[in-house]
FILOLUM-686544 format. One record per residue (C-alpha): residue in one letter; chain; x, y, z. Coordinates in Angstrom, 3 decimals. Last residue first. Layout:
N
+------+-------+----------+----------+----------+
! resn ! chain !        x !        y !        z !
+------+-------+----------+----------+----------+
!    a !     A !        X !        Y !        Z !
...
+------+-------+----------+----------+----------+
//
This chain:
188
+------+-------+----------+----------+----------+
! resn ! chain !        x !        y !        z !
+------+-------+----------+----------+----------+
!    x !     A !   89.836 !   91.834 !  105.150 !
!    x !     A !   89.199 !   90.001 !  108.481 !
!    x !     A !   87.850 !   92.396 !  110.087 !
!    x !     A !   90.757 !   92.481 !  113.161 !
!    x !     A !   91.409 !   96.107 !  112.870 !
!    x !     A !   94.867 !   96.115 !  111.681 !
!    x !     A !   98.961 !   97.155 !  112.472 !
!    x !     A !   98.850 !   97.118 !  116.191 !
!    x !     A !   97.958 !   93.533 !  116.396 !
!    x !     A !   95.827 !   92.318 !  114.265 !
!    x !     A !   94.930 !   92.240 !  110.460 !
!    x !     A !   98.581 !   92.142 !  108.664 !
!    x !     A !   99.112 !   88.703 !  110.423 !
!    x !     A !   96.193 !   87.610 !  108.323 !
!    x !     A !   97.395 !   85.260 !  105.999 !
!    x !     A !   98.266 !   88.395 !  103.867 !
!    x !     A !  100.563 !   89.857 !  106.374 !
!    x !     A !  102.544 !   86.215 !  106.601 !
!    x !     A !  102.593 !   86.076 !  102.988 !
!    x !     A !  103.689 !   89.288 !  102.128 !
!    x !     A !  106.282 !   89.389 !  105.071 !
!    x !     A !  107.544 !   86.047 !  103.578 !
!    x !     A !  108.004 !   87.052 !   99.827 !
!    x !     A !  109.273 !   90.464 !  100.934 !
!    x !     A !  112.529 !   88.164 !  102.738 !
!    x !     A !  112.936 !   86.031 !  100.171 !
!    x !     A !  112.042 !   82.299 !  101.052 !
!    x !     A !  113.544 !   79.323 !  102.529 !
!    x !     A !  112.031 !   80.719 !  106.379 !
!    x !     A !  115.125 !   80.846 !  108.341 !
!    x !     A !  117.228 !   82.129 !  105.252 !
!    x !     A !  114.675 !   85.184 !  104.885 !
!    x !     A !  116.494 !   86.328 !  101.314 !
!    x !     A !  117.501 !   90.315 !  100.860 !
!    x !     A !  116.396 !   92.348 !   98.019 !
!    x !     A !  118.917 !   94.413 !   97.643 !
!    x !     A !  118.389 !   97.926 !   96.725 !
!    x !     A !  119.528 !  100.680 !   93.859 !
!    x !     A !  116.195 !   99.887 !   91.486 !
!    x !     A !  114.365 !   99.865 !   94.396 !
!    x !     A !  113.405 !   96.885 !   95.707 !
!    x !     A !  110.778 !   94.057 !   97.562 !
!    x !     A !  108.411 !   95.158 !   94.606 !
!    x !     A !  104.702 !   95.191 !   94.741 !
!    x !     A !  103.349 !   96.223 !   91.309 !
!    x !     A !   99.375 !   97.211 !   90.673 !
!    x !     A !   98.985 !   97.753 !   86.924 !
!    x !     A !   95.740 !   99.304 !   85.460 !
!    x !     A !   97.703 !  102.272 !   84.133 !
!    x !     A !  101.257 !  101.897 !   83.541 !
!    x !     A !  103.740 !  100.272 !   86.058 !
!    x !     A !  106.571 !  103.253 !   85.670 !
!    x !     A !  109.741 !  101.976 !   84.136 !
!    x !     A !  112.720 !  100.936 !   86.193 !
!    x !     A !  115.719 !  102.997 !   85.998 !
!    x !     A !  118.458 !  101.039 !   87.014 !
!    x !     A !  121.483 !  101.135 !   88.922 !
!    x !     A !  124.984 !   99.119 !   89.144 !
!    x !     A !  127.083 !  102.347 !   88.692 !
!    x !     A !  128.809 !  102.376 !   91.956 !
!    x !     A !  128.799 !   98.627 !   92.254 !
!    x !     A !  131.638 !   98.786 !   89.447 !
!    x !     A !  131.247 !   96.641 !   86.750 !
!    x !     A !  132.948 !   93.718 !   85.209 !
!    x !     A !  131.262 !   90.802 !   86.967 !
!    x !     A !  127.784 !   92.153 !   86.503 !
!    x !     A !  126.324 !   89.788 !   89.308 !
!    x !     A !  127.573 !   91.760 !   91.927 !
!    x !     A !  128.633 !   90.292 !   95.062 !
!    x !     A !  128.025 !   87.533 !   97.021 !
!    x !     A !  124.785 !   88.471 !   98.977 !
!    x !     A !  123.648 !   89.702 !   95.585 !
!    x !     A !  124.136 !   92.928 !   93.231 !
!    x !     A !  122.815 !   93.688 !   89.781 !
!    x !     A !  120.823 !   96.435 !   91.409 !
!    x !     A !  117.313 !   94.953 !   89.464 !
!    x !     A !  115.928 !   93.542 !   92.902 !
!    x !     A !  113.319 !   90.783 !   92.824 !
!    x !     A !  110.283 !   89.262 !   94.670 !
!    x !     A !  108.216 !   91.416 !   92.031 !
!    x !     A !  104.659 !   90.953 !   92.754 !
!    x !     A !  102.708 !   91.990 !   89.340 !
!    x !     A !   98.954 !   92.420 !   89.570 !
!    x !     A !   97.036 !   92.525 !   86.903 !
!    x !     A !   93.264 !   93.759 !   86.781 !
!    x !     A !   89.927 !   93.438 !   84.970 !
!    x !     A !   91.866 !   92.222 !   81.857 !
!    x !     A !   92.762 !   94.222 !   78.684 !
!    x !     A !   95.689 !   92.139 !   77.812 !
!    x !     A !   97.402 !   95.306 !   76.501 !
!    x !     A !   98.558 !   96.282 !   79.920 !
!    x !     A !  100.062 !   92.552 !   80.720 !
!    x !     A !  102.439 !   93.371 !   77.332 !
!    x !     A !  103.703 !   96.671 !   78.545 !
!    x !     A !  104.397 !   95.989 !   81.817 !
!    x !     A !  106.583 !   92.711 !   81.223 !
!    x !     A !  107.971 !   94.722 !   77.900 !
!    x !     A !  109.173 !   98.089 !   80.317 !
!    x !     A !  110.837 !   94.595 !   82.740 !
!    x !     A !  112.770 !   93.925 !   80.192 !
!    x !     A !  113.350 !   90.402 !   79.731 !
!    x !     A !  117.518 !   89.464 !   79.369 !
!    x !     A !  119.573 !   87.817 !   76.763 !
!    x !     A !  120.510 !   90.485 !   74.309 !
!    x !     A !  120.190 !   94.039 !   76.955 !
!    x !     A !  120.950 !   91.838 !   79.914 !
!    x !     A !  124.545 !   91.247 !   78.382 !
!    x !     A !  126.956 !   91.388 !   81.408 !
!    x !     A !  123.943 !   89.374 !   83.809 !
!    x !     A !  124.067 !   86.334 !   80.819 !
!    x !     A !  121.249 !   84.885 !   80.417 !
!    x !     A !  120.429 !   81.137 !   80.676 !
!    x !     A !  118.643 !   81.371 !   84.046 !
!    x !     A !  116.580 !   84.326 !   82.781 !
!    x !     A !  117.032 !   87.810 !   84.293 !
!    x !     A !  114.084 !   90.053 !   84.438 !
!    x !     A !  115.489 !   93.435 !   82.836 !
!    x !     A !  115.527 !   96.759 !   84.368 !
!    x !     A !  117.038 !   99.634 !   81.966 !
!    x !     A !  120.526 !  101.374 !   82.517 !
!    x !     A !  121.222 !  101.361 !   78.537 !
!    x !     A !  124.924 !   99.836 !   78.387 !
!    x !     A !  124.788 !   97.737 !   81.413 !
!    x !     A !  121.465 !   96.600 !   81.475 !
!    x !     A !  120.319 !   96.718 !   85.352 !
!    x !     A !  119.631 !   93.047 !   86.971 !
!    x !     A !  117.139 !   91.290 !   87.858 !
!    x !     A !  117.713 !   88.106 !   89.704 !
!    x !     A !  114.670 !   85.216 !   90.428 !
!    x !     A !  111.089 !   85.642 !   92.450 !
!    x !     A !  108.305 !   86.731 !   89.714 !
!    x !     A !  104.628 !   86.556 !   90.770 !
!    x !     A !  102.150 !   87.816 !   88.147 !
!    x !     A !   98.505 !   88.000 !   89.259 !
!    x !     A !   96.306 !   88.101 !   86.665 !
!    x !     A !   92.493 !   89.101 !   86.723 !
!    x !     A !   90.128 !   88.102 !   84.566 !
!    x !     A !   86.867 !   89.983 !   83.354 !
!    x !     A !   87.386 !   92.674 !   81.074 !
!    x !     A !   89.393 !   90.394 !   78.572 !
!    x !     A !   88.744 !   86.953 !   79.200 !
!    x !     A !   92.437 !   85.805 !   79.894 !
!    x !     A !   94.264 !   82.139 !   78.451 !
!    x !     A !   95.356 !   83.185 !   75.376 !
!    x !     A !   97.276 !   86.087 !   76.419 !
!    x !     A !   99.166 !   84.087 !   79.376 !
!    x !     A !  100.626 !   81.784 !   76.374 !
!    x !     A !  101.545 !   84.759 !   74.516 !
!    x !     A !   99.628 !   87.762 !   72.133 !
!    x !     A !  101.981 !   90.475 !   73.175 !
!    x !     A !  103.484 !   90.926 !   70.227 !
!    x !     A !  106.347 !   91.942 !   68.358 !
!    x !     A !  108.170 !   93.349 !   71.418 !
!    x !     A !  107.706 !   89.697 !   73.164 !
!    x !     A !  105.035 !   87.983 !   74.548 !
!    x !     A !  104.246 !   86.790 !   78.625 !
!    x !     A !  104.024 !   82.952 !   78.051 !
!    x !     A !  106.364 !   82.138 !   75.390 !
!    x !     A !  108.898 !   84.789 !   75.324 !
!    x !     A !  109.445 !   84.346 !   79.339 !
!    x !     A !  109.965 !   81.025 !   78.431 !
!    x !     A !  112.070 !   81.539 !   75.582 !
!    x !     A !  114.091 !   83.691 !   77.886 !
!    x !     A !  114.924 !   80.948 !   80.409 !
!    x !     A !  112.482 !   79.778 !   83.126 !
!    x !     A !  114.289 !   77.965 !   85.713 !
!    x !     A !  110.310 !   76.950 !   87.422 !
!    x !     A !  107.618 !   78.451 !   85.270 !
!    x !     A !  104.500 !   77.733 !   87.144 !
!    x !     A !  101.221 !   78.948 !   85.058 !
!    x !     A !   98.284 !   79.203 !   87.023 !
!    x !     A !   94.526 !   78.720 !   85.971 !
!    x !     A !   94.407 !   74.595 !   86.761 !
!    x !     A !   95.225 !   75.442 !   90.291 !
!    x !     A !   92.151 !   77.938 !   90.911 !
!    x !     A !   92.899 !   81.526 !   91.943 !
!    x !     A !   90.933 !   82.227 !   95.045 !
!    x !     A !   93.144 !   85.267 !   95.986 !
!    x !     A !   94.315 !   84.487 !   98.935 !
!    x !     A !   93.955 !   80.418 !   99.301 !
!    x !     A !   94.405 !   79.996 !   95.564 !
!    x !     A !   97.203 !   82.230 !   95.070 !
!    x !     A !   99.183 !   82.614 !   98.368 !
!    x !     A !   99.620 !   78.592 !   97.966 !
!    x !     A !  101.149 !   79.354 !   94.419 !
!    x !     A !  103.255 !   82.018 !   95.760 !
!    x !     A !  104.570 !   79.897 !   98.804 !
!    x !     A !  105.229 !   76.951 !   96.393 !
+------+-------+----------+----------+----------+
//
């Protein structure tokens, strides 16, 4: 709800343009975003190439594919030991929103792709040691904002009911960001 508020009162994005996908599982993802046959989704058929711009907000687990090391968006019916079968790969994500040919895309990644949690790792089997990933580069025309590194936590505000990037974002981009020591007051 914070994302979709951020949306239209930020960035001016009307209701009827965005796409909630609440528990989305890999079909989902599949449907809207494209797969490694095409990119031609749900999101696809909705841009005006050159003149859109997407914002992609993603707040769920990612989690490092345990045989190959890549990032993959986790899906509520995937399975964290199998991310390589079940999982979205975040390399696809990028790759897909750069051949929509847009004015811009924007991805904000309230996520970490670690494979650990508050309570543990998510990769039952492995050792937190090797829980890392290698997260692709965001391509050209891309802007990502990620609360992690591929080795970090991305902690949750429990005071607030949000992740903790999630609620600095949208506090600085209410206009916290623009006093105080840390802005100029403009406005922008």
């Amino acid at each position: 709800q914070a994302a979709q508020a951020m949306l239209r009162d930020i960035f001016g994005v009307r209701p009827g343009n965005i796409i909630v996908l609440e528990d989305a599982g890999q079909a989902d993802l599949f449907t809207v975003f494209g797969n490694v046959t095409t990119h031609e989704g749900k999101l696809w058929s909705w841009v005006r190439p050159g003149r859109s711009k997407v914002y992609v907000y993603y707040s769920g687990h990612g989690v490092p594919g345990a045989r190959d090391g890549r990032a993959y968006l986790l899906p509520v019916d995937a399975d964290p030991g199998t991310a390589e079968i079940n999982g979205y790969p975040l390399e696809l994500l990028y790759g897909n929103l750069a051949k929509l040919g847009v004015n811009s895309v924007t991805v904000i990644l309230e996520s970490c792709f670690s494979g650990l949690t508050e309570r543990g790792p998510l990769i039952r089997s492995a050792s937190p040691v090797f829980l890392k990933s290698t997260q692709p580069p965001a391509g050209s025309g891309l802007t990502v904002l990620s609360a992690a590194q591929g080795d970090q936590i991305a902690s949750w505000d429990h005071g607030a009911g949000l992740g903790m990037f999630t609620n600095y974002l949208v506090r600085a981009l209410y206009g916290e960001a623009d006093g105080g020591r840390w802005g100029n007051g403009d406005g922008d």
